[in-house]
C-alpha positions as CSV (number, residue, x, y, z in Angstrom):
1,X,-233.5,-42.4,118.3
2,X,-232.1,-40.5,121.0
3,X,-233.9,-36.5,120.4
4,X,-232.2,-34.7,123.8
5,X,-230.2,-35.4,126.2
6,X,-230.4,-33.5,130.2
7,X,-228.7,-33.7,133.3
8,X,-228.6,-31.8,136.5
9,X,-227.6,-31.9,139.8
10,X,-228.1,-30.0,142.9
11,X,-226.6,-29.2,146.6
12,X,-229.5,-30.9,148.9
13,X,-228.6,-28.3,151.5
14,X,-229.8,-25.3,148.3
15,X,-233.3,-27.4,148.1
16,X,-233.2,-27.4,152.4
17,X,-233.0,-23.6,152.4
18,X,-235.4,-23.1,149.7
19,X,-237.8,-25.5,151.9
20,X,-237.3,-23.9,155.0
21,X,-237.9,-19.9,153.6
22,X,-241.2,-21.2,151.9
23,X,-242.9,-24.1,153.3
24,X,-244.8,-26.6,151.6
25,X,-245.3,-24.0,149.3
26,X,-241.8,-24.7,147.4
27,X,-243.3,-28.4,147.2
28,X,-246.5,-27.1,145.7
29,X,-244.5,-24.9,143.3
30,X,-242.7,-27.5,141.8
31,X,-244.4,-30.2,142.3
32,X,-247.6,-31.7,140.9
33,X,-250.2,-33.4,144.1
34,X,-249.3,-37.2,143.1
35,X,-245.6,-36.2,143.5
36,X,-245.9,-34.1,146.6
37,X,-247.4,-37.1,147.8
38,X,-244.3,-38.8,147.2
39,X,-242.2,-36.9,148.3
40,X,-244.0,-35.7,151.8
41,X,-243.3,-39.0,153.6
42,X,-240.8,-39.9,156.1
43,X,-238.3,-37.6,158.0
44,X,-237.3,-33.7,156.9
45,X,-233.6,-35.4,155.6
46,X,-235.4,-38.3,153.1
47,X,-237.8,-35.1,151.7
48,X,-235.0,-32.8,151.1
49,X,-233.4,-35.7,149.2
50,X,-236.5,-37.0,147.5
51,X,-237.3,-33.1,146.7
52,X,-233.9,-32.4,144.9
53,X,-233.7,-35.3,143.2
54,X,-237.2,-34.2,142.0
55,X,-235.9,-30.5,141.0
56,X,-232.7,-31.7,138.9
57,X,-234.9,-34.4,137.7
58,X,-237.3,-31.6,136.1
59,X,-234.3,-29.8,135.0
60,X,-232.5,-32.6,133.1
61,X,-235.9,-33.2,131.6
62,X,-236.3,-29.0,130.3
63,X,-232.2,-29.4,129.2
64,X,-233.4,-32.4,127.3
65,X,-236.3,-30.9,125.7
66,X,-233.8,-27.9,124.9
67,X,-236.3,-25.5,126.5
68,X,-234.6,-25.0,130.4
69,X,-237.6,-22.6,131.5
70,X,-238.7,-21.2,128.6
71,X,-241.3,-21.8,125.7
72,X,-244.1,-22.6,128.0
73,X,-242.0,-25.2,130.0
74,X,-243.7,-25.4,133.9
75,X,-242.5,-27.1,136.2
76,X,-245.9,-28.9,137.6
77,X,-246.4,-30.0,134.0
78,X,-243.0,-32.1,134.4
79,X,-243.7,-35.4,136.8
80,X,-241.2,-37.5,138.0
81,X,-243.6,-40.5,139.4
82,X,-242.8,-44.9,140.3
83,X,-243.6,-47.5,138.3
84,X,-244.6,-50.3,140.9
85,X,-241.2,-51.6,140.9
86,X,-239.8,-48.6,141.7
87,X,-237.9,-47.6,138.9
88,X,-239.3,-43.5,138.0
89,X,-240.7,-42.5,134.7
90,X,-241.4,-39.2,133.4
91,X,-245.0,-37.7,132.7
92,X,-245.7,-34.8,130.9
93,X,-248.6,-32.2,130.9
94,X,-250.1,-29.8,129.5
95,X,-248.5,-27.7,126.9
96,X,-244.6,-29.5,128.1
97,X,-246.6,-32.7,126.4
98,X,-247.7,-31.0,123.5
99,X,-243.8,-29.9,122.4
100,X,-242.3,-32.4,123.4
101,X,-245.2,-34.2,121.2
102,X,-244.3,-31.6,118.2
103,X,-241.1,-32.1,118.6
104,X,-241.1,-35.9,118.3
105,X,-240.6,-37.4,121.5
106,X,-242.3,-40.1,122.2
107,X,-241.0,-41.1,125.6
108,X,-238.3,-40.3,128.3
109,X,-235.4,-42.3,130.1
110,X,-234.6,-41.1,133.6
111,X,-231.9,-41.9,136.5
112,X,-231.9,-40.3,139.5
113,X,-230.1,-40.5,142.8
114,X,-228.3,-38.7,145.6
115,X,-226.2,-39.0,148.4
116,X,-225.7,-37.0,151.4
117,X,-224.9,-33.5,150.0
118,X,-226.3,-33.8,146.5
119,X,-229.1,-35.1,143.7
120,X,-228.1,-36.3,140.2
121,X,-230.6,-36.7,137.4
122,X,-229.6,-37.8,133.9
123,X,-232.8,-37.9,131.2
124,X,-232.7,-39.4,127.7
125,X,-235.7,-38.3,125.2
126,X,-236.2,-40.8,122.7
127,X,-238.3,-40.5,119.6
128,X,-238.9,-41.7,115.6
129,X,-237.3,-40.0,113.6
């Protein structure tokens, strides 16, 4: 049974000038070290992508939950990681897993892409009851 619904996008060139006032650290804000990871590779254009689609990822997943920031929501506690195939799946932490747990949700549908000026994200929570 469908439990929330999210979706988000983003001007790559916002997540760019973010990156460039503050480093890495915007990376280590956001993002949790397996994802950083991720996204870290490859040329400053493929990170800013990789990084927005990250952030409106993370949103559409708080929009889903019905939360946005608030209610202990963080964003390092939201993962968007890669099954082997490629496809991503959401993992929570922390106390983001435990509502989303109380509230039901057993697991998350995500698509993600971008193209040269912006990231899209779209998240489905599904659950029981």
């Amino acid at each position: 049974m469908i439990l929330g619904i999210g979706t988000d996008i983003i001007e790559i060139d916002r997540v760019g000038r973010a990156w460039t006032r503050k480093g890495t650290r915007f990376v280590d804000k956001i993002c949790s070290p397996r994802e950083a990871k991720y996204i870290l590779r490859g040329n400053q254009k493929a990170q800013w992508e990789r990084m927005a689609a990250r952030f409106a990822g993370k949103e559409a997943v708080m929009k889903a939950l019905g939360t946005g920031w608030r209610r202990g929501v963080a964003w390092r506690e939201i993962e968007i990681l890669h099954e082997p195939s490629g496809r991503p799946y959401v993992n929570l932490l922390g106390k983001t897993a435990q509502l989303a747990e109380k509230m039901g949700i057993k697991t998350f549908h995500i698509s993600m892409s971008h193209n040269d000026s912006v990231a899209v994200a779209y998240v489905i929570a599904l659950g029981d009851s």
